[in-house]
Chimera marker file (.cmm) of the C-alpha trace (Angstrom):
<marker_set name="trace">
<marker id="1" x="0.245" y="27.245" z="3.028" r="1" g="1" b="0" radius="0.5"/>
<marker id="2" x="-1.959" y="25.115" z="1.206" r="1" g="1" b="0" radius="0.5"/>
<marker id="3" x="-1.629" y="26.010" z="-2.569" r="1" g="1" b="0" radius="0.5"/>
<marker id="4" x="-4.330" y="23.391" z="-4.292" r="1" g="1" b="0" radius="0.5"/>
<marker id="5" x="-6.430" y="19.939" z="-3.923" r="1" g="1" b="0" radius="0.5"/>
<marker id="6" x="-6.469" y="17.063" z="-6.845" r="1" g="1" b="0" radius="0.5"/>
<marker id="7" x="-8.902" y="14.795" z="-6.903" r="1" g="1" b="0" radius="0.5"/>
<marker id="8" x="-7.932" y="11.276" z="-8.112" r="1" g="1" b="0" radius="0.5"/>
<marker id="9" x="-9.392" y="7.915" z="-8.518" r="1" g="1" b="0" radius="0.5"/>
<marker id="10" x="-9.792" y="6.751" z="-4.843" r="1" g="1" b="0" radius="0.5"/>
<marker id="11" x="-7.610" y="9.393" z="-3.467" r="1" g="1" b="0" radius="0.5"/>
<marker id="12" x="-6.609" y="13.362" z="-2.437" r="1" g="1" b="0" radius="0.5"/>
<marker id="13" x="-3.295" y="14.985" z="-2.866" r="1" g="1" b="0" radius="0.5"/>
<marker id="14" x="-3.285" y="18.673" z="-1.078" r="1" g="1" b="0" radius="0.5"/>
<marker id="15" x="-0.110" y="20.516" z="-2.437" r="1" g="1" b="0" radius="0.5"/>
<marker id="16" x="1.195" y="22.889" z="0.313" r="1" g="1" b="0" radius="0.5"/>
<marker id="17" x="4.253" y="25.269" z="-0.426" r="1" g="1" b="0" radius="0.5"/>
<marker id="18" x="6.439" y="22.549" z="1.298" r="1" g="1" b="0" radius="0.5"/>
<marker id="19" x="5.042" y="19.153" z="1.310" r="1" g="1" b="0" radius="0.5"/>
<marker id="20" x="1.988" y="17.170" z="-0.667" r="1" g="1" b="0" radius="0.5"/>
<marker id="21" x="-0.414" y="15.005" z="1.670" r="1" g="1" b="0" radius="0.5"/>
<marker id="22" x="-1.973" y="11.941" z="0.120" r="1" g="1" b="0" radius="0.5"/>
<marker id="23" x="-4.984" y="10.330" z="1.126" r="1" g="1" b="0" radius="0.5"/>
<marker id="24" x="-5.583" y="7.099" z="-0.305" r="1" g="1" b="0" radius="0.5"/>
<marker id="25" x="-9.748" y="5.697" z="-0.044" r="1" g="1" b="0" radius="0.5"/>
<marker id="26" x="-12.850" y="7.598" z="0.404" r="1" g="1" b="0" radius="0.5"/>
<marker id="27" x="-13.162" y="6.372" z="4.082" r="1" g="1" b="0" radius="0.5"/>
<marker id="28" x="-9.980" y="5.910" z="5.236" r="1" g="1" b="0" radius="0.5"/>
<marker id="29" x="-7.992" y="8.651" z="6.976" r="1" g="1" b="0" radius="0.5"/>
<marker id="30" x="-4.724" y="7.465" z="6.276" r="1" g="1" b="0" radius="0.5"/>
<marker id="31" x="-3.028" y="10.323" z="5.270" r="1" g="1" b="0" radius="0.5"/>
<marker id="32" x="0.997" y="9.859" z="3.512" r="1" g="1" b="0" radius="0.5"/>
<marker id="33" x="3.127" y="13.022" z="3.815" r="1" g="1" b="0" radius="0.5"/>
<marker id="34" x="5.563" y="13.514" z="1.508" r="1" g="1" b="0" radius="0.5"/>
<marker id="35" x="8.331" y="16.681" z="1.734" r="1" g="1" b="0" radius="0.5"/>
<marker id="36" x="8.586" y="18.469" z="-1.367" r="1" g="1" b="0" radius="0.5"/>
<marker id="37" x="12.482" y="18.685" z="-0.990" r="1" g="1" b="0" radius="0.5"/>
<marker id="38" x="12.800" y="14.566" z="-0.818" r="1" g="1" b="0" radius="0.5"/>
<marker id="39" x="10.868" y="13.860" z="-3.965" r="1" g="1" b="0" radius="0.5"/>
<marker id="40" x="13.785" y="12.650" z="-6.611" r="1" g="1" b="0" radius="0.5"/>
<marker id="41" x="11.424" y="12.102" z="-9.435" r="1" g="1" b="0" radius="0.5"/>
<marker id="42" x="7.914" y="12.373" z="-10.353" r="1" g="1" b="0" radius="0.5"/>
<marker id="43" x="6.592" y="10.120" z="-13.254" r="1" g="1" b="0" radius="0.5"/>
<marker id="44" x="3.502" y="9.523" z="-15.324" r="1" g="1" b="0" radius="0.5"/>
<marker id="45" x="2.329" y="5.600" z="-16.735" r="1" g="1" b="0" radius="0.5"/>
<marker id="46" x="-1.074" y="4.602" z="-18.162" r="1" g="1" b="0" radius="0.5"/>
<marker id="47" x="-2.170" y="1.363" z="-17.020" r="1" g="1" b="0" radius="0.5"/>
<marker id="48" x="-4.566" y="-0.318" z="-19.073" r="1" g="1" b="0" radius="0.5"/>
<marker id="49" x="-6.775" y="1.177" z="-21.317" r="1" g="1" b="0" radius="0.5"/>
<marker id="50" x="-8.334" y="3.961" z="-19.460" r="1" g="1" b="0" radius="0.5"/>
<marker id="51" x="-6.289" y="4.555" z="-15.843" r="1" g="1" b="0" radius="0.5"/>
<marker id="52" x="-2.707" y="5.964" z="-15.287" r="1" g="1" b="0" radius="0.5"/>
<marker id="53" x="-0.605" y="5.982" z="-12.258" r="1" g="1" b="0" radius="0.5"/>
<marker id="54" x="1.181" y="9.089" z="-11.031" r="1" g="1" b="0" radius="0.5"/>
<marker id="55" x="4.516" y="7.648" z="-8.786" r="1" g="1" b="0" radius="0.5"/>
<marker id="56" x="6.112" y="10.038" z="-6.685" r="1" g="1" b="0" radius="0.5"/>
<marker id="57" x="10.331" y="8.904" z="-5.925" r="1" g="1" b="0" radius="0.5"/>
<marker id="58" x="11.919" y="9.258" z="-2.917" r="1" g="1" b="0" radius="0.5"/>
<marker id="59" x="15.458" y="8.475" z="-1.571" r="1" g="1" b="0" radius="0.5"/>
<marker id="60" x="13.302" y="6.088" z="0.970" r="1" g="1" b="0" radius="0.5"/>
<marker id="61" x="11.008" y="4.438" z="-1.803" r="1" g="1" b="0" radius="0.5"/>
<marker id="62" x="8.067" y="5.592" z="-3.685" r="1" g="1" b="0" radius="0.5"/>
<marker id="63" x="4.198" y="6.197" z="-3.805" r="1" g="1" b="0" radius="0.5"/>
<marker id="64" x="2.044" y="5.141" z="-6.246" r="1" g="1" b="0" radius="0.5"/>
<marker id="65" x="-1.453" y="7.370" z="-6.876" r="1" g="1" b="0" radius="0.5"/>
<marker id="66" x="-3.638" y="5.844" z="-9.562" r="1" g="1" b="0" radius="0.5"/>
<marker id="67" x="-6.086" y="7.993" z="-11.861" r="1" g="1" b="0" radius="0.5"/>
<marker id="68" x="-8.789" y="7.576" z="-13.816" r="1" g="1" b="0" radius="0.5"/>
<marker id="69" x="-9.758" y="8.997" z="-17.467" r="1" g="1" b="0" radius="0.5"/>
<marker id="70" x="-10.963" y="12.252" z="-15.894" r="1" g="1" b="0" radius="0.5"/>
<marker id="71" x="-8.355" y="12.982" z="-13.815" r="1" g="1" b="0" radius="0.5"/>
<marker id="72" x="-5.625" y="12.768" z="-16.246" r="1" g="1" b="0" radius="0.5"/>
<marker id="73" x="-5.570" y="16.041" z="-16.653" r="1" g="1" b="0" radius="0.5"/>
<marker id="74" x="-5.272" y="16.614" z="-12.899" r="1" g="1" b="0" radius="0.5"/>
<marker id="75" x="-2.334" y="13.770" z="-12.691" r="1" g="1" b="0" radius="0.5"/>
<marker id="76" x="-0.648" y="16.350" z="-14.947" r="1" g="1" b="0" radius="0.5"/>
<marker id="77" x="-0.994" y="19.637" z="-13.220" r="1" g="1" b="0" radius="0.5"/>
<marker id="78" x="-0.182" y="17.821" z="-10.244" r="1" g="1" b="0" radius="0.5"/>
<marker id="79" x="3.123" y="16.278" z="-12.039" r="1" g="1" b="0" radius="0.5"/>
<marker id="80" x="3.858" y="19.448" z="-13.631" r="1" g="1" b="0" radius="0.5"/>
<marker id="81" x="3.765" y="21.794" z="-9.914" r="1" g="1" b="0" radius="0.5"/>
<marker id="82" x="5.788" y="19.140" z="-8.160" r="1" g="1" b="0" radius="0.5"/>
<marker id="83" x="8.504" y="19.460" z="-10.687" r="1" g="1" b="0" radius="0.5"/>
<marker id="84" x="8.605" y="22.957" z="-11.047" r="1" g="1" b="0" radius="0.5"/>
<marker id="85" x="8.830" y="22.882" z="-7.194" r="1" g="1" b="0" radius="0.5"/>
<marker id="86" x="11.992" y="20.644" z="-7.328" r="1" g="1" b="0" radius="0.5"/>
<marker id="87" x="13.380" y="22.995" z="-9.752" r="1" g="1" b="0" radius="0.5"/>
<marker id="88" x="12.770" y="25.652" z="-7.620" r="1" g="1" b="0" radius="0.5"/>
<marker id="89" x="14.527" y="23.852" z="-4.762" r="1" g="1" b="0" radius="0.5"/>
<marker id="90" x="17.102" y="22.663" z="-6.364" r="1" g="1" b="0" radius="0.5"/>
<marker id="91" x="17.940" y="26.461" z="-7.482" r="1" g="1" b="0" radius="0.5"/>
<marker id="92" x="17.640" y="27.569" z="-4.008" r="1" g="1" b="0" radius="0.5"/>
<marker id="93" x="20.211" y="24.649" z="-2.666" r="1" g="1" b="0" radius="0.5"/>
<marker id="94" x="22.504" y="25.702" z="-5.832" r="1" g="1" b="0" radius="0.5"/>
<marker id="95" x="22.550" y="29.498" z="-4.216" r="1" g="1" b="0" radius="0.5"/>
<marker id="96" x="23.319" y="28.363" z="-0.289" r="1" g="1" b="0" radius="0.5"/>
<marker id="97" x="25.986" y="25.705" z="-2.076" r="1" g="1" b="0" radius="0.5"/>
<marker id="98" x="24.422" y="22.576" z="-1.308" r="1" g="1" b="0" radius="0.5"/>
<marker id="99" x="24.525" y="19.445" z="-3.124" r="1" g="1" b="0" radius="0.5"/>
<marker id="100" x="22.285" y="19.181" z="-6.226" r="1" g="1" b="0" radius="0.5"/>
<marker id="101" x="20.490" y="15.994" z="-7.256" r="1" g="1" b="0" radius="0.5"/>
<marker id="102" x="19.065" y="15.997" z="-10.990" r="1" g="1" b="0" radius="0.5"/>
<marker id="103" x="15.608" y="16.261" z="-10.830" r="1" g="1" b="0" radius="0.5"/>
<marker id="104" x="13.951" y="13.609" z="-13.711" r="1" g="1" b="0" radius="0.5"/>
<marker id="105" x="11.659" y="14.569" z="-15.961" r="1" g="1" b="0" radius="0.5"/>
<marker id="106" x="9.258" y="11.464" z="-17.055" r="1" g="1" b="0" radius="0.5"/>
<marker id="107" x="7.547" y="12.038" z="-20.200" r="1" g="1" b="0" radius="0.5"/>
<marker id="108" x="3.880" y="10.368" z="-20.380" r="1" g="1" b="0" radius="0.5"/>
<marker id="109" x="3.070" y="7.511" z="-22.341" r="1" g="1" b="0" radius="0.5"/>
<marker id="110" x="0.530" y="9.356" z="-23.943" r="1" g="1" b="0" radius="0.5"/>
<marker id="111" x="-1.515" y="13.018" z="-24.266" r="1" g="1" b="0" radius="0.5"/>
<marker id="112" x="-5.205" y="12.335" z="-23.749" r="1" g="1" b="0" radius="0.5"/>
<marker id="113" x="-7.612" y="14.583" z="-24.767" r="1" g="1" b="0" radius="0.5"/>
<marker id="114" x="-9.418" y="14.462" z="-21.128" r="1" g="1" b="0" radius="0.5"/>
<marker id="115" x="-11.797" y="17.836" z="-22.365" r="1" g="1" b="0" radius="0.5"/>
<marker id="116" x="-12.996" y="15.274" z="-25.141" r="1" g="1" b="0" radius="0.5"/>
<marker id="117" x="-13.201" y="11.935" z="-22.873" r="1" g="1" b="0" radius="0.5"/>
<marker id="118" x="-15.496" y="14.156" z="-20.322" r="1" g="1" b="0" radius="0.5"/>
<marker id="119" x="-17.633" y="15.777" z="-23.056" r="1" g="1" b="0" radius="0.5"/>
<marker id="120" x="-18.418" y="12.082" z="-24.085" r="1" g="1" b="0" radius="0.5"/>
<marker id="121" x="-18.665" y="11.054" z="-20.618" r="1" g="1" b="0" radius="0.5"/>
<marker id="122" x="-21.663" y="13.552" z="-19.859" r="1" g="1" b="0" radius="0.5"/>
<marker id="123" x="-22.856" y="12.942" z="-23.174" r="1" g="1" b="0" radius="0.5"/>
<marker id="124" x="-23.230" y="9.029" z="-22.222" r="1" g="1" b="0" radius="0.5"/>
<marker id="125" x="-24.447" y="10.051" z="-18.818" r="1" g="1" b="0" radius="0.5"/>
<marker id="126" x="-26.959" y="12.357" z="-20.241" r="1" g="1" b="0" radius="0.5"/>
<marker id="127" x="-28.259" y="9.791" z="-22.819" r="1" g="1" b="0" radius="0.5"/>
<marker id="128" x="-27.650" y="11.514" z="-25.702" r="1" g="1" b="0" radius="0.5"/>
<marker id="129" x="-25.132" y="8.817" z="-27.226" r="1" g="1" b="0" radius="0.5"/>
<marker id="130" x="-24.885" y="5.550" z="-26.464" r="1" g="1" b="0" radius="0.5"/>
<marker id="131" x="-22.511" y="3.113" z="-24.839" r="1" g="1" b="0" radius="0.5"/>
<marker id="132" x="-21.452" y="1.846" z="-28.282" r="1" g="1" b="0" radius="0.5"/>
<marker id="133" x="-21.115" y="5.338" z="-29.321" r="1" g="1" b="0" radius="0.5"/>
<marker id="134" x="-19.153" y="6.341" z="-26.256" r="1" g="1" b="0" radius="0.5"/>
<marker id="135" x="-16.739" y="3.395" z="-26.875" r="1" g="1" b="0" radius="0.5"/>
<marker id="136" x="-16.072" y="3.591" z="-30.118" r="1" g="1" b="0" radius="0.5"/>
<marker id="137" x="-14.816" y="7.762" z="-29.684" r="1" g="1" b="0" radius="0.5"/>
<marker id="138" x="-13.059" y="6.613" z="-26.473" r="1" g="1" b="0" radius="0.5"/>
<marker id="139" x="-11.222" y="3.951" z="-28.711" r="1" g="1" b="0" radius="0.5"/>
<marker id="140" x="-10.649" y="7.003" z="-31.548" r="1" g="1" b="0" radius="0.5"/>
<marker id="141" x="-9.319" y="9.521" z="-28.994" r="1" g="1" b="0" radius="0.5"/>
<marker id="142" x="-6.835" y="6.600" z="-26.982" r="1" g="1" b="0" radius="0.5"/>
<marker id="143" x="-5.908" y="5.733" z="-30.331" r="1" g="1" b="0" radius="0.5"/>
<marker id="144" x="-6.950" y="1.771" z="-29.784" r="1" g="1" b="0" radius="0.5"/>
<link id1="1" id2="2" r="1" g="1" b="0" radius="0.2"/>
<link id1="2" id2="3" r="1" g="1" b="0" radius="0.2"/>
<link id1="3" id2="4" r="1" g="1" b="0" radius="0.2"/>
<link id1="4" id2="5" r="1" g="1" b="0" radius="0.2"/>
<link id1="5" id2="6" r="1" g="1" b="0" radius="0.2"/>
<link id1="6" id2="7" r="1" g="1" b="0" radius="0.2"/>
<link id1="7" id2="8" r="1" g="1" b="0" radius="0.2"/>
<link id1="8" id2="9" r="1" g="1" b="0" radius="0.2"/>
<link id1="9" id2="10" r="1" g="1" b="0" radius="0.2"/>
<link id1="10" id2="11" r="1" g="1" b="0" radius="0.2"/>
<link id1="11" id2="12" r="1" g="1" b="0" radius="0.2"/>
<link id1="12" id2="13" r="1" g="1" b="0" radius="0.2"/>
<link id1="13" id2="14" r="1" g="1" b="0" radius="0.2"/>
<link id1="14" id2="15" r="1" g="1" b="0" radius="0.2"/>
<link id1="15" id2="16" r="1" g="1" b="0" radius="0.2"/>
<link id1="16" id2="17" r="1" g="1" b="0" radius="0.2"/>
<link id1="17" id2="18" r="1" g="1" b="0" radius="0.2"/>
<link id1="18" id2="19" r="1" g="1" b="0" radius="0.2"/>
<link id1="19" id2="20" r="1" g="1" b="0" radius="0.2"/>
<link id1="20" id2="21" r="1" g="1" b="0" radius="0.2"/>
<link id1="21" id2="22" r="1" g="1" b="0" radius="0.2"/>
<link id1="22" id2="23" r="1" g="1" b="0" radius="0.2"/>
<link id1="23" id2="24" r="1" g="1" b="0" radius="0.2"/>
<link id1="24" id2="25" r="1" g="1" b="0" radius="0.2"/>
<link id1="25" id2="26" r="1" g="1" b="0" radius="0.2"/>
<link id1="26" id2="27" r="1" g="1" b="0" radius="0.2"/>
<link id1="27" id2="28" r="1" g="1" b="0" radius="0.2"/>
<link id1="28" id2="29" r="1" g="1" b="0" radius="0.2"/>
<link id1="29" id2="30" r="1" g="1" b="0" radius="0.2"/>
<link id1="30" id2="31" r="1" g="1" b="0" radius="0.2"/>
<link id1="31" id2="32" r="1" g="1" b="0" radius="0.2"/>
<link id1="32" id2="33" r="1" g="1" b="0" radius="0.2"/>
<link id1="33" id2="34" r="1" g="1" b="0" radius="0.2"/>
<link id1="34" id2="35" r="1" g="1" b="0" radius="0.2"/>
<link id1="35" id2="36" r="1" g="1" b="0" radius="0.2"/>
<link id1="36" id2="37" r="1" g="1" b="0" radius="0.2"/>
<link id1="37" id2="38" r="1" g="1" b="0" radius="0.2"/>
<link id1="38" id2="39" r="1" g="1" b="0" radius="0.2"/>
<link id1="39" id2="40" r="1" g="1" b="0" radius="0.2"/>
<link id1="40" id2="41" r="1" g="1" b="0" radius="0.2"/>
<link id1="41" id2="42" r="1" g="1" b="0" radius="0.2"/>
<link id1="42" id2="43" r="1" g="1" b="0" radius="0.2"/>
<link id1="43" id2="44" r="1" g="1" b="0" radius="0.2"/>
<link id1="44" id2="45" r="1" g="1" b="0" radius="0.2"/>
<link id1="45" id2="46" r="1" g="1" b="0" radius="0.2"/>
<link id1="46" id2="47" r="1" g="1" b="0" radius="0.2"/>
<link id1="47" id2="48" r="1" g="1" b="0" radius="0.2"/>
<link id1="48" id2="49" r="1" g="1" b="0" radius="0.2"/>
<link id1="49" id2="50" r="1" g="1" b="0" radius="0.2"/>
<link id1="50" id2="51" r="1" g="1" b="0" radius="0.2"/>
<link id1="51" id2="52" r="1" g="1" b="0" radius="0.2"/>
<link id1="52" id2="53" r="1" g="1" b="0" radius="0.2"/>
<link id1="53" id2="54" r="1" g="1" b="0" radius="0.2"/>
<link id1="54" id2="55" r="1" g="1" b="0" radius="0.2"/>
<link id1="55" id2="56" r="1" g="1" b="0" radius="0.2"/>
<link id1="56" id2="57" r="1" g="1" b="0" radius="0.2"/>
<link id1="57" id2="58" r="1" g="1" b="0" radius="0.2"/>
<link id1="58" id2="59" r="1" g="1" b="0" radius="0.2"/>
<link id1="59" id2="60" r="1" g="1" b="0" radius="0.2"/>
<link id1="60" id2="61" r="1" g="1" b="0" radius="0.2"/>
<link id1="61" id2="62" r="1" g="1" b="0" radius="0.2"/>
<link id1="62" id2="63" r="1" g="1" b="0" radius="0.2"/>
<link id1="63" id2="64" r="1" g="1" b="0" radius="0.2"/>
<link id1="64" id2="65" r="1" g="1" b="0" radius="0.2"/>
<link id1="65" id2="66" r="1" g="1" b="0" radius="0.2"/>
<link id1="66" id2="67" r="1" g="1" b="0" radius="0.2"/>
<link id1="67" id2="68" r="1" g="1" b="0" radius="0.2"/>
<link id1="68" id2="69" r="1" g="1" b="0" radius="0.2"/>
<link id1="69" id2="70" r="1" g="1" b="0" radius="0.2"/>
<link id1="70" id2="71" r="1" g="1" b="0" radius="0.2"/>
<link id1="71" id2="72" r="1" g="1" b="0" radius="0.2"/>
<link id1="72" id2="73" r="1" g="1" b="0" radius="0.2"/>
<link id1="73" id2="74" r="1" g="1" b="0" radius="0.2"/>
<link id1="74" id2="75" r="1" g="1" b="0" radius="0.2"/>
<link id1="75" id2="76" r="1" g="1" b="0" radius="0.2"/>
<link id1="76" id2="77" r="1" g="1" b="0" radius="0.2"/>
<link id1="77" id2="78" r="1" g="1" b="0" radius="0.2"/>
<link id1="78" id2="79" r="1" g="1" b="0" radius="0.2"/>
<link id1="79" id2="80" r="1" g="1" b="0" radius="0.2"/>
<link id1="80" id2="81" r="1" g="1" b="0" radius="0.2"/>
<link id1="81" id2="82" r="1" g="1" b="0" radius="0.2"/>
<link id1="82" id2="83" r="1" g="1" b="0" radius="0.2"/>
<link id1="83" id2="84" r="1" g="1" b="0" radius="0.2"/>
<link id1="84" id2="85" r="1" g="1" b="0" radius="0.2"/>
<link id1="85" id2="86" r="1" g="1" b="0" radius="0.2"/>
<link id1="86" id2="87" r="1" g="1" b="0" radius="0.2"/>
<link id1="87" id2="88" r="1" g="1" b="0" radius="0.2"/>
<link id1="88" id2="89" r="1" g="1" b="0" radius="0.2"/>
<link id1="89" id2="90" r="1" g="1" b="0" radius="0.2"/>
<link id1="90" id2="91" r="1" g="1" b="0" radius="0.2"/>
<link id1="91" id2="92" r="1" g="1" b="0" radius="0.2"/>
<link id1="92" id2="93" r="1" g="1" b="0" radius="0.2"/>
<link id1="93" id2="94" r="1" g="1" b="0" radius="0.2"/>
<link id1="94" id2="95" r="1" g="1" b="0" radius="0.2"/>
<link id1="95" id2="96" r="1" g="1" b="0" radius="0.2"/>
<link id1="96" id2="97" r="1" g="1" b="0" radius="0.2"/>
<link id1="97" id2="98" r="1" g="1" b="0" radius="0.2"/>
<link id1="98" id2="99" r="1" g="1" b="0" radius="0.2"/>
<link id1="99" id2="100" r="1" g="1" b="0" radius="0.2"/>
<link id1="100" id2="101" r="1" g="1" b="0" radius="0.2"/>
<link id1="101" id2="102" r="1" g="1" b="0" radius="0.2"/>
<link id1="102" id2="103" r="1" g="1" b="0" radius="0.2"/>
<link id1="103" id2="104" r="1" g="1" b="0" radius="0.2"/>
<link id1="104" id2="105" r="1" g="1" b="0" radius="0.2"/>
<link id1="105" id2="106" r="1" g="1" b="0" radius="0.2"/>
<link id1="106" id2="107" r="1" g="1" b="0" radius="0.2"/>
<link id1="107" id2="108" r="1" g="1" b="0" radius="0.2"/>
<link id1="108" id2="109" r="1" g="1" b="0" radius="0.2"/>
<link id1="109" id2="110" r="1" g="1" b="0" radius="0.2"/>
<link id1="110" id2="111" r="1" g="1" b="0" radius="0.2"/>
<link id1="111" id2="112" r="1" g="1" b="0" radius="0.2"/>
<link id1="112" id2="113" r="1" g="1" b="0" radius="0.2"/>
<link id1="113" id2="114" r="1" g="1" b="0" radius="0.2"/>
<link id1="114" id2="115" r="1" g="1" b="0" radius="0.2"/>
<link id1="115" id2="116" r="1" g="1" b="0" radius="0.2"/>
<link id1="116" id2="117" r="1" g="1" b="0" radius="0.2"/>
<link id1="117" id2="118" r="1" g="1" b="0" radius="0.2"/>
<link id1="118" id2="119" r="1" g="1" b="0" radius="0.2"/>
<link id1="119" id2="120" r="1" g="1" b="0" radius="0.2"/>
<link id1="120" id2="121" r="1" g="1" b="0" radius="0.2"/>
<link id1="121" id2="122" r="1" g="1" b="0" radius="0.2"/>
<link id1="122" id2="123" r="1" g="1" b="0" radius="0.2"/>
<link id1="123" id2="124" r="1" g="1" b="0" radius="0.2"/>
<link id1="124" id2="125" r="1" g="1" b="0" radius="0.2"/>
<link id1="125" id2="126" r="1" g="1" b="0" radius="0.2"/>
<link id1="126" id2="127" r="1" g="1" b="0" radius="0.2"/>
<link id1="127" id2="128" r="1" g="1" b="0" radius="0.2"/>
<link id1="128" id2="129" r="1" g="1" b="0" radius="0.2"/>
<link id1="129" id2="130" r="1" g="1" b="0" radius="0.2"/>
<link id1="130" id2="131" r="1" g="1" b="0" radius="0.2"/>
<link id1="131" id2="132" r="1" g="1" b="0" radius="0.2"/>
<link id1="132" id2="133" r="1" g="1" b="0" radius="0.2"/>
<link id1="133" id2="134" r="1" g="1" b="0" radius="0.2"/>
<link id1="134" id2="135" r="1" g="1" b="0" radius="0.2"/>
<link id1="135" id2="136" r="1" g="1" b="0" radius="0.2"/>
<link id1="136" id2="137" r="1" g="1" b="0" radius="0.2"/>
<link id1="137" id2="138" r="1" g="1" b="0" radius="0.2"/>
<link id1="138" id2="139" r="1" g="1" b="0" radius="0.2"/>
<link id1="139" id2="140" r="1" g="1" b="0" radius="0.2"/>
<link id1="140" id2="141" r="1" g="1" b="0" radius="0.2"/>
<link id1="141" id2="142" r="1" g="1" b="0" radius="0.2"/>
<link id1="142" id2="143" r="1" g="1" b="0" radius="0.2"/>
<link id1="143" id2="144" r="1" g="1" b="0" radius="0.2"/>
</marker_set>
């Protein structure tokens, strides 16, 4: 059953009960699938000044989902669901006796005020401030 959407830079992730589907590109249909149960680790890293990248581990390898300012918020829900979900698993396998791998929490480089970043954003967009303004308050809230 399919539980939510995220919208990222350049991408989709559905979350389902069992499994998340990525789709990378606006045009593209190329669609990853990735079982909730194989995810290892789930980890958070900004990139540059105003992107992150949200890397999902498997025992096969790993995908890589970049986001932008505004979705950094998203990146965490996202983050946040998958882990509880491993937890979840991982309590489940404990109860029918099955091996348990460690789930690994990733802490984020750093907690963006993404309310404040899209407040400015509309505010640029809107011409009430300008880009000066909206740089200088992106700087402040970064902490550049």
């Amino acid at each position: 059953m399919k539980r939510f959407t995220v919208h990222l830079y350049m991408c989709s992730v559905n979350v389902y009960d069992d499994r998340l589907e990525i789709k990378k590109g606006l045009l593209t249909k190329d669609t990853t699938t990735l079982l909730i149960d194989t995810i290892t680790a789930v980890s958070i890293k900004k990139i540059g000044l105003q992107r992150g990248r949200i890397k999902f581990s498997t025992a096969a390898g790993s995908i890589d989902v970049e986001y932008g300012p505004i979705h950094a918020s998203d990146a965490h829900r996202l983050k946040n669901t998958i882990e509880a979900d491993m937890l979840a698993n991982q309590k489940k396998k404990a109860a029918q006796g099955e091996a348990l791998h460690p789930v690994q929490h990733v802490v984020p480089d750093t907690n963006i005020d993404t309310d404040k970043l899209r407040e400015l954003k509309s505010l640029l967009d809107d011409g009430v401030i300008s880009q000066a303004d909206f740089d200088t308050a992106k700087k402040k809230i970064l902490g550049l």
